[in-house]
N, C-alpha and C positions, 0 to 999 in steps of 0.2 A: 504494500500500500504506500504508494508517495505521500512525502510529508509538504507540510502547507508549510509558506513561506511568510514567518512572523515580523518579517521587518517593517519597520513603519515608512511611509513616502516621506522622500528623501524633503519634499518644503517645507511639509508639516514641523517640523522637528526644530528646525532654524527658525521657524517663528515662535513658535513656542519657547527656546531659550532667548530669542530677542525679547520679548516680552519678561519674562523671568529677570532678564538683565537690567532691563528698566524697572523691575522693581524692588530687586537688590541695590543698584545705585540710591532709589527713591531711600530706601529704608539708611542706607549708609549715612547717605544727607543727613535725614533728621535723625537717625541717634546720634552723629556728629555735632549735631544743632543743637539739640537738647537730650541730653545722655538721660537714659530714663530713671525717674527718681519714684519714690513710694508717697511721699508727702507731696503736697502742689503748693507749695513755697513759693514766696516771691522771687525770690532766688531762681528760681526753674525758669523762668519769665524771662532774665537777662535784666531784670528790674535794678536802679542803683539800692543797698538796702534804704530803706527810712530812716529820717532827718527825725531830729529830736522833737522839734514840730510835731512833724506825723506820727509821730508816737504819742505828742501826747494828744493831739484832735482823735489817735483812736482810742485812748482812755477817759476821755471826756464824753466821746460819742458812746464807748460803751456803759460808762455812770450813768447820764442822763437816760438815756435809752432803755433804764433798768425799772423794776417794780420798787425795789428798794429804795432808790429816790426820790422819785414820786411820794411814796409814803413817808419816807423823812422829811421831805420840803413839805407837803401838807401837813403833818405835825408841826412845823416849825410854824407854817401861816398860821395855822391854829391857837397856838399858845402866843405868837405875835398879836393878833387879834384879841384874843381872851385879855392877855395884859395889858391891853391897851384899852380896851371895854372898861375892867376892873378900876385901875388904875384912879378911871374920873378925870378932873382937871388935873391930876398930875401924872398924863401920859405922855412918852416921849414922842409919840407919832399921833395924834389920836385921828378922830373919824375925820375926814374920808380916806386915811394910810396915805398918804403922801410917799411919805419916806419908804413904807413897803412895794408901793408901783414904780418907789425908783429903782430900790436893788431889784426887784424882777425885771422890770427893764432892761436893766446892767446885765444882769443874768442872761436877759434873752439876743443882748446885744453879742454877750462874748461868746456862748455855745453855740449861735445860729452859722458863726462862720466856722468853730472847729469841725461843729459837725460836715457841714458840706464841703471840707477837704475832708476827711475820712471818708465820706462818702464817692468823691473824685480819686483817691485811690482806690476805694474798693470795688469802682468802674473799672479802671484801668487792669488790672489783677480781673476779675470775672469778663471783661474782652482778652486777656490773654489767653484766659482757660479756653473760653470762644474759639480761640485761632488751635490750640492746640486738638481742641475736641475734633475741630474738620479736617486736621491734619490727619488725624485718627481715624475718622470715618471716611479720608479719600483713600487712606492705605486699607482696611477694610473693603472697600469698594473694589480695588485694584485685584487686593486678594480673591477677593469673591470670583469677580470676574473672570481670571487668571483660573479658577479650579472649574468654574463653568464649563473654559473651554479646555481644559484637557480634558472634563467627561464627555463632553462632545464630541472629541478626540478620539477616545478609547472605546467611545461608544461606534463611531463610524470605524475602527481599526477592527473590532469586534463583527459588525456588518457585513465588513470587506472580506475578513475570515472566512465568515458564515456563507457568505455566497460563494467564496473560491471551493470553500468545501463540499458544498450541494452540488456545484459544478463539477467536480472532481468524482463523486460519490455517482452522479448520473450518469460521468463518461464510463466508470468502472461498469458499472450495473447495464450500463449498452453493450460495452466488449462482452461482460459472462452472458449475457442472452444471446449476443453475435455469437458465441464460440458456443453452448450447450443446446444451441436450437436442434432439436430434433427433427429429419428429413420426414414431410407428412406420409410418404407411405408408411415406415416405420412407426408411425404412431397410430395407423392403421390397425397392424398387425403387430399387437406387441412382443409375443411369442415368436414369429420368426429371427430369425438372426442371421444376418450377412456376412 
């Protein structure tokens, strides 16, 4: 029985490692670009680290921002107000709080801008995640794609077998009918013999 011929066409092959090349390079880039880390740091970013500033607009953004302060500053109005009620004509602030719409004031003067620098870094940092995330999902894509077509590949490589073999199985199966045909008087008379 002759054997079937498993090589693959000679183009297929070359495109398929062109392809592979280009996505070995892609990959070479960015883990050259950004060597891969566990935590998503700013650092990972190419970001400079943070300025003493930025450090502290994000401990101020994370205070204010907290339940904890809220309820200390409303305790603080609270008893501000209370003692200032009590107090009568010898309050330091009395009704309508002057003095306390100022420090809130001051207060909302000085927090309104640390926060929205914390907040402009923490834009800058989640678009960098942004860029990395698509980086991610193009090499994803590339891969996907990339295994697509080698099933596609192996699937037509499989095909090609399949039909060389049915072709091969048919020519066999013509010769043994060609070569055991029996002569029809012979099969006339089966008992005689020539």
């Amino acid at each position: 029985m002759p054997t079937t011929n498993t090589t693959p066409n000679a183009s297929t092959p070359a495109v398929d490692q062109h392809q592979l090349g280009l996505l070995r390079e892609h990959r070479r880039k960015h883990r050259h670009k950004h060597p891969p880390k566990v935590t998503a740091a700013p650092e990972h970013f190419d970001l400079p680290p943070p300025t003493r500033g930025q450090r502290m607009a994000d401990v101020v953004a994370r205070t204010v921002g907290s339940w904890r302060f809220i309820l200390i500053q409303s305790g603080l109005i609270v008893v501000w107000i209370t003692g200032n009620v009590l107090t009568g004509s010898h309050a330091w602030d009395p009704y309508p709080f002057i003095l306390l719409n100022l420090l809130l004031s001051f207060q909302a003067a000085y927090t309104a801008p640390a926060i929205m620098m914390s907040q402009n870094r923490q834009s800058e940092l989640d678009r960098k995640h942004a860029e990395s995330d698509y980086e991610v999902n193009v090499k994803a894509e590339l891969e996907i794609e990339l295994l697509h077509e080698k099933i596609d590949l192996l699937k037509d490589k499989e095909l090609l077998l399949l039909t060389q073999a049915v072709k091969e199985l048919s020519s066999q199966l013509a010769e043994l009918r060609s070569q055991s045909e029996i002569p029809p008087h012979a099969a006339a008379h089966p008992h005689i013999t020539t």
